[in-house]
N, C-alpha and C positions, 0 to 999 in steps of 0.2 A: 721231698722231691725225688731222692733215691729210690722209696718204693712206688712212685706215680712211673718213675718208668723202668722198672721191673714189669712193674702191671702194661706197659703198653709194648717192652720188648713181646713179654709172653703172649701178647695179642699177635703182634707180629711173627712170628712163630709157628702158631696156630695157621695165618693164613698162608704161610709158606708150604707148608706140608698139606693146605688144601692144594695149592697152586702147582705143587708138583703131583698130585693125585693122587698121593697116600694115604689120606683123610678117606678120600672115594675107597678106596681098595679096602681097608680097615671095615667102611659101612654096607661092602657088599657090592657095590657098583663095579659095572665091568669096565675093564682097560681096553676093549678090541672092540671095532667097530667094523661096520659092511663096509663105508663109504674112507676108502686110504686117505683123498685128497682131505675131505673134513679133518679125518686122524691128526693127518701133518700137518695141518693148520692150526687144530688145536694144541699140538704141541708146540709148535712156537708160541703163541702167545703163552701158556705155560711159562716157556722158557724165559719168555723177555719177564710176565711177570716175577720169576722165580727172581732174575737177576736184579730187577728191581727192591723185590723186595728184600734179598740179599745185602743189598746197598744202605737200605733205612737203615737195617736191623747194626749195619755197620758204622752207619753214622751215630745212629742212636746208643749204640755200645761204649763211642768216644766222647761223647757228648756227658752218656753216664760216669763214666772215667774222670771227665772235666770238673763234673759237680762235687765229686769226695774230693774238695781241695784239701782237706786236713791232711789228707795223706800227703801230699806233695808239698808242705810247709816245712822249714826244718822243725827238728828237734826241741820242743819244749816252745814253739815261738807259736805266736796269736796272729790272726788276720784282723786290721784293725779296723772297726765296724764304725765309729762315728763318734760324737760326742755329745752327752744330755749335758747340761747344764742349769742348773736347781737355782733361783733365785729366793733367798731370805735378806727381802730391804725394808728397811725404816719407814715406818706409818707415812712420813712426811714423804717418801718419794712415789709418784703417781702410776698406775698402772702402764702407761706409755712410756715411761722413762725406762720401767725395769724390763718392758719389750724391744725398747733401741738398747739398755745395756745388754742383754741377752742377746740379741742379735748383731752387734759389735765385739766382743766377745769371741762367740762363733766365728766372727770371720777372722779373727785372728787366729785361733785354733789352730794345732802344729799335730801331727803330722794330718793330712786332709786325706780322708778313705778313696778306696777302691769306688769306681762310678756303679752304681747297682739297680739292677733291675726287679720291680716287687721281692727286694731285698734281698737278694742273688747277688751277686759279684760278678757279671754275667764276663768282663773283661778281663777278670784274675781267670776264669774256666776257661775261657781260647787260648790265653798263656798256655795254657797247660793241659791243652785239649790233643796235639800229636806227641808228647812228652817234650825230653831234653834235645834241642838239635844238635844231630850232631856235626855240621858242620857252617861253618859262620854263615855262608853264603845259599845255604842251600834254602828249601822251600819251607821248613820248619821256620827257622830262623824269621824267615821272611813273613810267616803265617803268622811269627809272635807283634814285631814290629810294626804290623800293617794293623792287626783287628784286638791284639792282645795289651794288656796291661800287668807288668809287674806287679806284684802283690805288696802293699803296705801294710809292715809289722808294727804291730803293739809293742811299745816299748814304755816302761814307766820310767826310762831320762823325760820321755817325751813330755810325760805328765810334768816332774819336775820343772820342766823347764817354761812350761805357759804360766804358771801357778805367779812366778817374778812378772813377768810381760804384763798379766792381767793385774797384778799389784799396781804396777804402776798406771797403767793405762786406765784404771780407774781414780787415782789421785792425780792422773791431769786432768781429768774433769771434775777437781773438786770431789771427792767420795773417799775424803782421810778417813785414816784408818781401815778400812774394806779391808777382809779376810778373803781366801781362797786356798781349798783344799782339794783332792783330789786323789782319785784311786782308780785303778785299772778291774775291771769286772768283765771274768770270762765267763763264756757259753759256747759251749760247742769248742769249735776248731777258732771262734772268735771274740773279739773283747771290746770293751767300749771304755771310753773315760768317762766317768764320772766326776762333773767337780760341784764343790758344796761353795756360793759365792753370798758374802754376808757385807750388804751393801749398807755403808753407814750415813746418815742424813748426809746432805751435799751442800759444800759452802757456797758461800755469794758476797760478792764485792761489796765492801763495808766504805771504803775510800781507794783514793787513786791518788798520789803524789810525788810531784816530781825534787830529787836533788840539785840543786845547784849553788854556784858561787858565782863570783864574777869572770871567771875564763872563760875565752870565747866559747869554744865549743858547750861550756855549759850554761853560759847565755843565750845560744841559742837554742838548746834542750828546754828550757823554761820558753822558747818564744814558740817552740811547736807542741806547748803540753795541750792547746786548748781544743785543738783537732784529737784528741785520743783516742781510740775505738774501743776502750775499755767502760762503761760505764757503772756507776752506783748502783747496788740491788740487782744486777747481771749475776749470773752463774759463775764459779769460777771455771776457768780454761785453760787451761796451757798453750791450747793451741791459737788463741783470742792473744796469749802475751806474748807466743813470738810474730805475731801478724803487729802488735805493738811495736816491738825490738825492728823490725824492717820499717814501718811508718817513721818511726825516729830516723831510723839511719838516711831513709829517702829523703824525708825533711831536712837534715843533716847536707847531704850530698846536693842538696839543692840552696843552701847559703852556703856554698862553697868549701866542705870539707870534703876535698875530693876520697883521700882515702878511713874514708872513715865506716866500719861493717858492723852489723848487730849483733855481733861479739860484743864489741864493746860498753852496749850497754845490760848494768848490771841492773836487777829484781829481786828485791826482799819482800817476802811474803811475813805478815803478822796478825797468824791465825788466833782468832778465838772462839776456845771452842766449846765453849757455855753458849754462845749463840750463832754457833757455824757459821762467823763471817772471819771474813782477811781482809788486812789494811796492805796494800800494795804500794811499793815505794820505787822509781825506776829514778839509778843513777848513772852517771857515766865512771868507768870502772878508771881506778890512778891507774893504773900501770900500761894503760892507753900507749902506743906510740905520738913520741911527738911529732908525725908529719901527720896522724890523724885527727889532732887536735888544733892544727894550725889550716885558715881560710885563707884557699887559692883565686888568686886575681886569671886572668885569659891573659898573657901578655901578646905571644904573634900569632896567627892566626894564618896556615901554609895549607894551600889545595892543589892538587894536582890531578887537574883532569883529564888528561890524556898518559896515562900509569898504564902501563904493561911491561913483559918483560923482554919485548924488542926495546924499548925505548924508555927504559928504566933509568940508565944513567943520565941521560940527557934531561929529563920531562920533569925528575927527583932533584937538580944543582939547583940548589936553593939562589947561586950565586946569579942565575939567568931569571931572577921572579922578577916578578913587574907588580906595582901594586893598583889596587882598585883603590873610588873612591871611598872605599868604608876601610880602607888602612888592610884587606886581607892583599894576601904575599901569592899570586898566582906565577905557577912555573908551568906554562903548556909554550913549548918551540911552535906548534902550528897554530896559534890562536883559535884555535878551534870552535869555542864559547864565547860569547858577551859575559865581560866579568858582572853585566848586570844583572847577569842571572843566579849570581851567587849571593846577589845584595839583597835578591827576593828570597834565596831558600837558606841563609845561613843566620839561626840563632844563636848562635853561640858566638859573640861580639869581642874583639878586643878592649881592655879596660876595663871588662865587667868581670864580678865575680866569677867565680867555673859552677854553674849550673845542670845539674843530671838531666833535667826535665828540656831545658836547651839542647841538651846533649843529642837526646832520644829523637827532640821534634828534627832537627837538623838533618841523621841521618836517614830518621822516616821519611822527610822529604826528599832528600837525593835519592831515593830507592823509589817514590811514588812519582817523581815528575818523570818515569819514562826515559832518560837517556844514556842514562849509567846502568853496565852488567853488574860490577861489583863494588863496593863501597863497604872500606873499613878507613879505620882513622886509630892513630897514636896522640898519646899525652908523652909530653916531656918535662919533669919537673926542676925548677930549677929556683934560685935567689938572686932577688934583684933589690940589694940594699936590705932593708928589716922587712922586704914584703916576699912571703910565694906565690909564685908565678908557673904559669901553667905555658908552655907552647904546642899548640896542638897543628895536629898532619892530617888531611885529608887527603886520600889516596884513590882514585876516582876512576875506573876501568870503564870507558862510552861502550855503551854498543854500535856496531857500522852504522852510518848514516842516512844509506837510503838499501833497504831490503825490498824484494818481490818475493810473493808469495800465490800460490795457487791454491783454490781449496775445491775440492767434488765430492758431494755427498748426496745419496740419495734418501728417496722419503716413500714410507705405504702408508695412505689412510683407513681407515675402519670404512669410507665411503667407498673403496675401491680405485681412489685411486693412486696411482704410483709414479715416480720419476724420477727427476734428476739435475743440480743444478750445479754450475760452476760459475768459480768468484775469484778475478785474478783481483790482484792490490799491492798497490803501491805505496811505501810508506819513504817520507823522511824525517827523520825523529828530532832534527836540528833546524828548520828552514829559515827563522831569521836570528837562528846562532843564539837562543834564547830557549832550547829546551821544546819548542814549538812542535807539534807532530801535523803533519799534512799528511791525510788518508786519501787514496785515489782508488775505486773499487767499481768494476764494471764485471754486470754479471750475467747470468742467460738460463734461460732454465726451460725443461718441457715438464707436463705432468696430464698420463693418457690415464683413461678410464679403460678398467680390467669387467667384463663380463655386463658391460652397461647394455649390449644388445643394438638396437636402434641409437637410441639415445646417446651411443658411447662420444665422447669428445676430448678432442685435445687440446691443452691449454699452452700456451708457451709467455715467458716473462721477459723480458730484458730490460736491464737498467742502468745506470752510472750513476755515485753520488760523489761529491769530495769532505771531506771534516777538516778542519783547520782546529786544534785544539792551542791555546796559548797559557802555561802554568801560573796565570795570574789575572786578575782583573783589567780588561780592557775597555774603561769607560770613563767619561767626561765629568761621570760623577762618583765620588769616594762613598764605596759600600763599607760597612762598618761589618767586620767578622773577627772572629778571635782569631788573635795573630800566632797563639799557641797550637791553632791546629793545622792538619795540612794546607797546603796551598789552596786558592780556590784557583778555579779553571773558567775560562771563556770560550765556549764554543761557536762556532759558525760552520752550517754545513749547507751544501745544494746537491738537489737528486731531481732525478729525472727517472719513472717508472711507466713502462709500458708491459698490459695485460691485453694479451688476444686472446679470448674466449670463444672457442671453437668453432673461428666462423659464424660466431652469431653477432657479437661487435668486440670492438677495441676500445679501452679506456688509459687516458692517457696522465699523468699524474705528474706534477710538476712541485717542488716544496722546495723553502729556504727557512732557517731556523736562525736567528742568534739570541744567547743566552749565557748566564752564568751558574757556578754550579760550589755550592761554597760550604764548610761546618763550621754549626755553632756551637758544637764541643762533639765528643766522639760518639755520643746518644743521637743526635738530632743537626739531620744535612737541610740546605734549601737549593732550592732551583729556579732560578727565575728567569724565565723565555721570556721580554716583552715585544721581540717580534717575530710570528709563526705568520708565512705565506705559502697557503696551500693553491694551487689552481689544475681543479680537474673536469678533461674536457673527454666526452663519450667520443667515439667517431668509429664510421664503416659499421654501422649496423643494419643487418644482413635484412633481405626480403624476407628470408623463412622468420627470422625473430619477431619483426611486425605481423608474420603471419599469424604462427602460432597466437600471440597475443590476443589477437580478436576470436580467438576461436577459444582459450583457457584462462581461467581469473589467474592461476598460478602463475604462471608464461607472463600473463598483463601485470602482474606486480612488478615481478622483475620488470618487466621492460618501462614502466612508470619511473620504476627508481632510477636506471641507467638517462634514461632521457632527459632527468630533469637532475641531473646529478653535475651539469657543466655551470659548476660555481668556483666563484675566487673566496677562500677561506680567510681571511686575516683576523688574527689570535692572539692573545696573550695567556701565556701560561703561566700557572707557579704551584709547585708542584715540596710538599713539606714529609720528612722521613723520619722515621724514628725508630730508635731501635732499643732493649733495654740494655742494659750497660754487659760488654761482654768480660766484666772480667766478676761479677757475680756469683756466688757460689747455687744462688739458686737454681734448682731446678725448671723452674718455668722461664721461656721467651717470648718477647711482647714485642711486635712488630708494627707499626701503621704508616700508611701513605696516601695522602689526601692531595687530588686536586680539584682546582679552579680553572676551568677555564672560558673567560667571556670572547666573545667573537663579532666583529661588524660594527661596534658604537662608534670609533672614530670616523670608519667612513661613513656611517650614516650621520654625522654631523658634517666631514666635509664636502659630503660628494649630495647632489641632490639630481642630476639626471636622470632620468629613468627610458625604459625601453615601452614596446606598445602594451605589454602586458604589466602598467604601471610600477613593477620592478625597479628599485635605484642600481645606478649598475657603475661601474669602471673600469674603461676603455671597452664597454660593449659589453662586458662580461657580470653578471647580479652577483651580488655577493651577500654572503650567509649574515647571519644574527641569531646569537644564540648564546646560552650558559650553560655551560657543563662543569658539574660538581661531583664525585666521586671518592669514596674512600673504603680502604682495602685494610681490615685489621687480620693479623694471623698472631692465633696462640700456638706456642710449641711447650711439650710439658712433658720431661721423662719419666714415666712409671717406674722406670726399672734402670739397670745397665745398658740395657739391649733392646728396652722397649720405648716409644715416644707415640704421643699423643698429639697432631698435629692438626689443627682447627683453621678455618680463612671465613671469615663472613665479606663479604665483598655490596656494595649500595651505590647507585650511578644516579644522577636525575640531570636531563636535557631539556633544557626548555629554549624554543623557539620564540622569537617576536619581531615586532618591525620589518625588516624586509624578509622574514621567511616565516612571518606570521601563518600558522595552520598548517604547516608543512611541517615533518620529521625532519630529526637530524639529518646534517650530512652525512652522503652514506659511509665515509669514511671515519666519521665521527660517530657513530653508532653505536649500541651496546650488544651483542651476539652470546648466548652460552650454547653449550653442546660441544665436546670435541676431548680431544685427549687431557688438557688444561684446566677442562671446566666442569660439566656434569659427562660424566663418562660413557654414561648408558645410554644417553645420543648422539647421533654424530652431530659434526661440525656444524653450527649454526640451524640445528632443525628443531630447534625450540621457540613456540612464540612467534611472532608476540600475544600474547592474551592467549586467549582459546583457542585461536588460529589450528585450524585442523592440517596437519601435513603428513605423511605418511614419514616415516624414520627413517628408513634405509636405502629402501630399494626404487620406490618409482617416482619418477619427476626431481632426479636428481640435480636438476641443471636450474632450478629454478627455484628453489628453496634456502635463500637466504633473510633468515627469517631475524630482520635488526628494529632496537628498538629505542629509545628516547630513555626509559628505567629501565633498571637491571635489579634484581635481589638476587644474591646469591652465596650459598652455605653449604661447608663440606666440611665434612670431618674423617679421618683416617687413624689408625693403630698401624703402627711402623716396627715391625721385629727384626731385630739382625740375627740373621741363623748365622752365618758363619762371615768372617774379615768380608768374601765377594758378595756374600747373597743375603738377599733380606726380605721379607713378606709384608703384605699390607693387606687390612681391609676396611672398605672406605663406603661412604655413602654421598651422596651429592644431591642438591637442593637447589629449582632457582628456576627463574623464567624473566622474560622479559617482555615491555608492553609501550605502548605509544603514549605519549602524553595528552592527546587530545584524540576527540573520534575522525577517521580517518576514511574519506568515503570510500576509496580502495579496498582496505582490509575490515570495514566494516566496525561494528561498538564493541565486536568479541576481543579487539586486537588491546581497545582502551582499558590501562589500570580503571578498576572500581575498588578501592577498600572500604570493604564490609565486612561482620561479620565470619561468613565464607566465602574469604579471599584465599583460606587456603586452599581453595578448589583449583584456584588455578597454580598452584604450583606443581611444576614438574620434579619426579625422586628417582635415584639409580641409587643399582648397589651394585657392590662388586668385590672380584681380588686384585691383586698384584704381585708381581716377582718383580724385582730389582739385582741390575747385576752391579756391584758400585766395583770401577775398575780404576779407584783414586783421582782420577784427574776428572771424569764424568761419569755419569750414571746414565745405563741403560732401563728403561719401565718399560711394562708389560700390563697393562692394568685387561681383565676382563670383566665385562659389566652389562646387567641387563636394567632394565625401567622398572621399577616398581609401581610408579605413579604416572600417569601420560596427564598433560594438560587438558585435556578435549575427552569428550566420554569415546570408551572402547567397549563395544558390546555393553552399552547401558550403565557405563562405570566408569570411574577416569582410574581407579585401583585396578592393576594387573595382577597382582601376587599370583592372588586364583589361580592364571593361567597360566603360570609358568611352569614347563612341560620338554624338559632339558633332551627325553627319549624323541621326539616331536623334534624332526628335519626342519619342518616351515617354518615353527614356532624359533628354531635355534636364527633363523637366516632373517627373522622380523624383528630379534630380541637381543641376539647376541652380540654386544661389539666389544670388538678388540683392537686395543691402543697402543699402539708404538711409539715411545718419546725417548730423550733426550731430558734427566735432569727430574726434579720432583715436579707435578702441580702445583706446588705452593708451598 
C-alpha cells in the first residue's frame, strides 16, 4: 500500500507542475499571450487548480503517514491481526459440530482486533493520521474519538489466558479431555493467534437420577424428577444441567419451599470413558439451610391499595383492615375498590401452601387489570406452632381515576392524499369500583387530495364510540379457562361513524359489540363475540355521483356498492390466536389467527317479513347472510443477530346466501389488498378483484375501491438492523382479490377461476425500506414498484421490462411510497 501511493503522490506531482506551467515552459510553450484578459483567466484556474491539488498531495501525504503504523506502535509490540483456529476432532464428531465449535470458540476470543478494511486497519490509520494531540480538547483529540480506533496489541497473556476458557468451555459441552494450545505469529508490524484445538469424542447421557430420602424437601425432589429436561442418549451439557438445577428449584418453590435456590442442588457426574457416557446423579446438598428445606403455608394475606407516600401511614395500620369474604386483610381509608375485585385477581390464598407460580399469576394480574401504577409485595416469615408460615403485603399504587386525554396526528398516503385527525377520550379506570375501565372517545378528522386536479376531493370523518371493559367474565353462563392464566375480559362497546365523501354522498355507520376475550395458556388466546350489530345506512348522495355513474362503469361500481350497502349486519364472531411459546430458545416464530364469522341465520329463522324487492328485513331495514372465514399465519426466523426473516401468507373466503344470495359481501365486510400494510407497490385498495382493469395511481382515483369476497395474500421481507435507530428491508408482496360468484357489474374477469393459470391473475411488488425504531414505535418508509399487474399491460401482465427508474412518467405510474407506523406484519 506504501508504494501504490508513492506511485500516485508522484502522479500528483507531475500534475502540479503541469498546472502551474512549468511542464509547458520546460517543453517549449510560451508563457505570454496577445489576449491579457484569457492570460488572467488562465491563471486563476491554474491557481485554484495548483491549490487543489496542493491539498490531495497533502492529504494523501497524511493518509501515507497513517498507513506505516509500525512506526507509531510502541517498542517491540504487535498490532493484533485476528485469530485462525485449527481444528483436529475425533472421526466420531461431524463436520457441523466442528464448524459451531470453531465458531463458538471465535467468539469467545480475547483480545478481538482492530475493524479492517481489505485487511488495512483503516481505524488504527485515522488514530494516528494527524499524530499525538496535543491538547485534550482540541481538533486532533477530537478527530481520534470521533472516526479513530485505538490500536489492539498482541499480547501472549492474551493467548494464555483463552487456552483455560476454551478448556473449559469445551468440557461443558461434553468434549473431556479436549487440548488447546496456542502461539502468537508475527508479520510485519502485526501478529495473529494461532491455536491448535484437539477435540476429543463428546459424551452423552447414559442415565439421569435422582437422590432422595424421606425429608421434605427431598420428597419432593423425587415428586418433580419426572418432568426433567435432561434426557437419555442427549449430549452432555452444562448448560442443559443448570436449566435442570432452576426447574428443580422452581418446582421446589412451587410446593412451598419458599427460600429454597439452585445452589442447593448438588450434581455428580459418572463418566465412562471406554464409551463416552456419564451417569448423572442430582441431590439436594446437607449443608442446605434449614428454612430452605422447610414448606411454608400463606397464613394472612394484607393488600393495600390505595399506598402512596401521602398516605402511607394511614392506608399501611394493619390495625384499620377490614376483611373480605375470602379471609384477605384489606386497609384502604377511602374504600376505594370492591374487595371483590381482589377475590377475582388474587392466587395466592390463605391456608394454602406459598406457591411461586401463584405468586407470579397474582402480581401479573394486578399489573394487566389496568388500575394500579405500581405493584410490589413483601413476605414475612414467621412460626406458628410446628408449621412455617408466610404473611404476605400487597402494596398497590392506583393510578387517578378518571384522566382526559387528547391525541392529533397527521397521515400522507402514496394516493396523495393527506390530513389530519383529532381524538379527545375519556377514561375511568374504576366505574363500578371493580377495576372496570369505561372509554369515551369522540373524534373528527379531514383528509384533502394534493395534486388530484379536477377530481381533487375532500373527505371529512367524525365519530363517537364508548368501551366498557370489565376484568372478568360477565355472563349467565360459566365459561371454563385456565384459572392460572391472566384474567379474561368482557367487552361491550357502541360507535357511531360518519364518512362525507366529498360531496358525493355520506355513509353512516352505526355498531355495537359484546364479547369476551380469554387464555388458554400463554401460547393460545380466544375471543368470542356472539353479538356484532352492524347498521350501515348511505345518505345525501349527490346529483353529480348519479351523474357520473351512468356515464362511467368505474363511477357505476362505486355507486352500485354505496346504494345498496344500507344493511343491518348481525354476527357472530370467534376469532382463535396463537403464538409459539415466548420463552424458547429457538430462533423461529410462529404466529396464526383464524377467524369465523357467520351472519343473518337467526334472523332469518326469526324474522320472515320481507320488503317489495322479496328481501327479508327488520324494522324496514334487509339484513346481510353470509360466512366469513379467514386466517392469517406469520413466520419470523433470525438469520443472524441483526438479521430476520419475516413471512405472512394471509387466505379470506366470504360466501354469501339466503338473503344476500348473488350479491358480494358487505362492503364493510370485504377483503381489499394494496396499500402500505399489504402489497406495497399499489396503492390502497387498487387491486382486483380478478383481472379488473384499473389504473394504479393517478386517474379515477375516487372511485376505485376495488373489494372482494377471497383474498390470497403472501409477503415476505429480510429485516437488517444497521444500527440501535435504523434498520433496512427488502420485501416483496403477492396477492389479489376476487368475488365469489360472477357479478353482472364487474363482469366474469372479477370471478376467482382456479386453473391451472391462476397464477395469472396474481398481482407482485417489490421494493425497500428504512425503518427508524425510536423504542416505543417504529417509523417505515417502504419504497416499491409492481413487478406483475393483474390485467395485461402492453400485451403482458409482467412489468420488469419496463422498469425505467431515469423515465419521469414511468417513476409517477410505478413508483409508491409508504408512510406507516409500526411493521406490515
Amino acid at each position: 500500500m506504501v508504494y501504490l501511493f508513492k506511485i500516485i503522490i508522484g502522479f500528483i506531482g507531475n500534475r502540479i507542475l503541469a498546472a502551474t506551467g512549468t511542464a509547458r515552459r520546460l517543453n517549449g510553450f510560451p508563457t505570454r499571450s496577445a489576449n491579457r484578459k484569457r492570460l488572467a483567466w488562465h491563471r486563476v484556474q491554474r491557481g485554484h487548480s495548483s491549490l487543489f491539488s496542493v491539498g490531495i498531495l497533502i492529504a494523501m501525504t497524511c493518509l501515507l503517514n497513517a498507513c506505516n503504523i509500525g512506526k507509531h506502535l510502541p517498542a517491540k509490540e504487535r498490532l493484533y491481526a485476528g485469530t485462525d483456529i485449527n481444528i483436529k476432532a475425533d472421526s466420531t464428531i461431524s463436520k457441523d459440530n466442528q464448524k459451531a465449535i470453531q465458531e463458538q470458540l471465535a467468539g469467545l476470543a480475547r483480545p478481538k482486533p482492530n475493524k479492517q478494511l481489505f485487511g488495512f486497519p483503516y481505524k488504527v490509520g485515522l488514530y494516528y493520521l494527524f499524530g499525538e494531540p496535543k491538547k485534550p480538547k482540541g481538533f486532533r483529540s477530537w478527530f481520534r474519538r470521533k472516526f479513530g480506533e485505538e490500536p489492539v496489541l498482541a499480547s501472549a497473556k492474551a493467548i494464555t489466558s483463552n487456552i483455560p476458557i476454551w478448556k473449559a468451555t469445551l468440557q461443558n459441552d461434553g468434549y473431556f479431555g479436549s487440548e488447546v494450545t496456542g502461539e502468537l505469529k508475527e508479520s510485519g508490524y502485526k501478529a495473529r493467534g494461532v491455536y491448535e484445538v484437539d477435540v476429543k469424542p463428546r459424551y452423552s447421557i447414559d442415565s439421569v437420577a435422582f437422590l432422595v430420602d424421606s425429608t421434605p424437601v427431598r420428597k419432593a425432589l423425587w415428586a418433580s424428577a419426572r418432568r426433567t429436561v435432561i434426557k437419555k442418549g442427549s449430549p452432555y451439557s452444562f448448560d442443559n444441567i443448570k436449566l435442570e438445577r432452576e426447574r428443580i428449584s422452581q418446582a421446589l418453590k412451587q410446593r412451598g419451599f419458599y427460600y429454597f435456590l439452585p445452589d442447593y442442588v448438588a450434581v455428580i457426574a459418572d463418566n465412562d470413558s471406554s464409551i463416552h457416557r456419564t451417569k448423572l446423579y442430582f441431590a439436594i446438598k446437607p449443608e442446605i439451610p434449614a428454612a430452605a428445606g422447610v414448606p411454608y403455608s400463606i397464613r394472612n394475606v394484607f393488600i393495600y391499595p390505595n399506598y402512596n407516600l401521602s398516605t402511607a401511614r394511614q392506608d399501611t395500620n394493619k390495625l384499620q383492615a377490614y376483611q373480605s369474604e375470602e379471609q384477605f386483610h384489606i386497609v384502604d381509608s377511602t374504600r376505594r375498590f370492591d374487595p371483590r375485585l381482589f377475590r377475582d385477581i388474587m392466587a395466592v390464598q390463605p391456608g394454602r401452601r406459598y406457591n411461586s407460580r401463584a405468586q407470579d399469576l397474582t402480581l401479573s394480574r394486578f399489573i394487566n387489570v389496568g388500575a394500579f401504577k405500581f405493584v410490589r409485595n413483601r413476605f414475612d416469615p414467621a412460626q406458628q406452632g410446628d408449621s412455617a408460615v408466610l404473611d404476605v403485603h400487597y402494596y398497590l399504587t392506583p393510578y387517578p381515576t378518571k384522566s382526559v386525554r387528547l391525541e392529533i396526528d397527521g397521515t400522507s398516503r402514496s394516493n396523495n392524499f393527506n390530513g389530519t385527525q383529532a381524538i379527545l377520550s375519556w377514561r375511568n379506570r374504576n366505574y363500578f369500583k371493580r377495576a372496570e375501565l369505561l372509554t369515551l372517545n369522540a373524534n373528527a378528522g379531514i383528509e384533502f387530495q394534493v395534486g388530484g386536479g379536477a377530481q381533487s376531493i375532500t373527505n371529512y370523518r367524525f365519530g363517537a364510540d364508548a368501551l366498557l371493559s370489565f376484568p372478568r367474565l360477565v355472563s349467565p353462563v360459566r365459561f371454563r379457562y385456565d384459572q392460572r392464566q391472566a384474567l379474561p375480559k368482557t367487552n361491550v362497546t357502541l360507535g357511531y361513524q360518519l364518512i362525507r365523501r366529498g360531496g358525493l354522498y355520506d355513509l353512516n355507520s352505526f355498531q355495537t359489540t359484546f364479547g369476551y376475550v380469554w387464555r388458554q395458556n400463554q401460547q393460545i388466546e380466544h375471543v368470542f363475540q356472539p353479538f356484532n350489530i352492524t347498521y350501515v345506512r348511505p345518505s345525501n348522495i349527490s346529483t353529480a355521483f348519479i351523474d357520473s355513474a351512468a356515464n362511467n362503469p368505474f363511477v357505476f361500481r362505486q355507486y352500485y356498492a354505496i346504494q345498496n350497502s344500507k344493511q343491518l349486519i348481525l354476527s357472530t364472531l370467534y376469532t382463535f390466536n396463537y403464538n409459539s411459546s415466548p420463552r424458547s430458545a429457538s430462533p423461529t416464530t410462529f404466529r396464526l389467527s383464524a377467524n369465523i364469522e357467520p351472519a343473518g341465520n337467526l334472523a332469518n329463522v326469526l324474522f320472515d317479513k320481507r320488503d317489495d324487492n322479496g328481501d327479508q328485513i327488520i324494522f324496514g331495514v334487509p339484513f346481510a347472510q353470509f360466512v366469513r372465514v379467514d386466517v392469517d399465519a406469520r413466520l419470523y426466523r433470525k438469520l443472524s443477530k441483526n438479521v430476520t426473516w419475516a413471512n405472512r401468507i394471509f387466505a379470506g373466503l366470504g360466501a354469501t346466501y339466503g338473503n344476500s344470495k348473488g350479491m358480494q359481501l358487505p362492503l364493510t365486510k370485504q377483503y381489499f389488498v394494496g396499500g402500505p400494510n399489504s402489497i406495497r407497490a399499489f396503492r390502497s385498495r387498487a387491486i382486483g378483484p380478478g383481472l379488473f382493469t384499473r389504473d394504479t395511481l393517478r386517474e379515477l382515483q375516487l372511485f376505485q375501491d376495488g373489494g372482494g369476497d377471497i383474498k390470497l395474500e403472501a409477503n415476505t421481507e429480510i429485516r437488517a438492523k444497521f444500527t440501535k435507530f435504523l434498520e433496512g428491508a427488502i420485501f416483496v408482496d403477492a396477492g389479489n382479490v376476487w368475488t365469489f360468484s360472477n357479478n353482472d357489474i364487474l363482469g366474469a374477469e372479477a370471478q376467482a377461476k382456479f386453473s391451472p393459470e391462476f397464477y395469472r391473475q396474481i398481482a407482485i411488488g417489490t421494493g425497500i425500506g428504512l425503518r427508524l425504531d425510536l423504542s416505543y414505535f417504529l417509523i417505515r418508509f417502504d419504497l416499491a414498484t409492481p413487478l406483475r399487474k393483474p390485467y395485461k399491460t402492453d400485451g403482458s401482465e409482467w412489468v420488469i421490462n419496463q422498469i425505467n427508474f431515469r423515465d419521469s412518467e414511468w417513476r409517477k405510474q410505478n413508483i409508491v411510497f409508504n408512510i406507516a407506523v409500526g411493521y406490515p406484519f
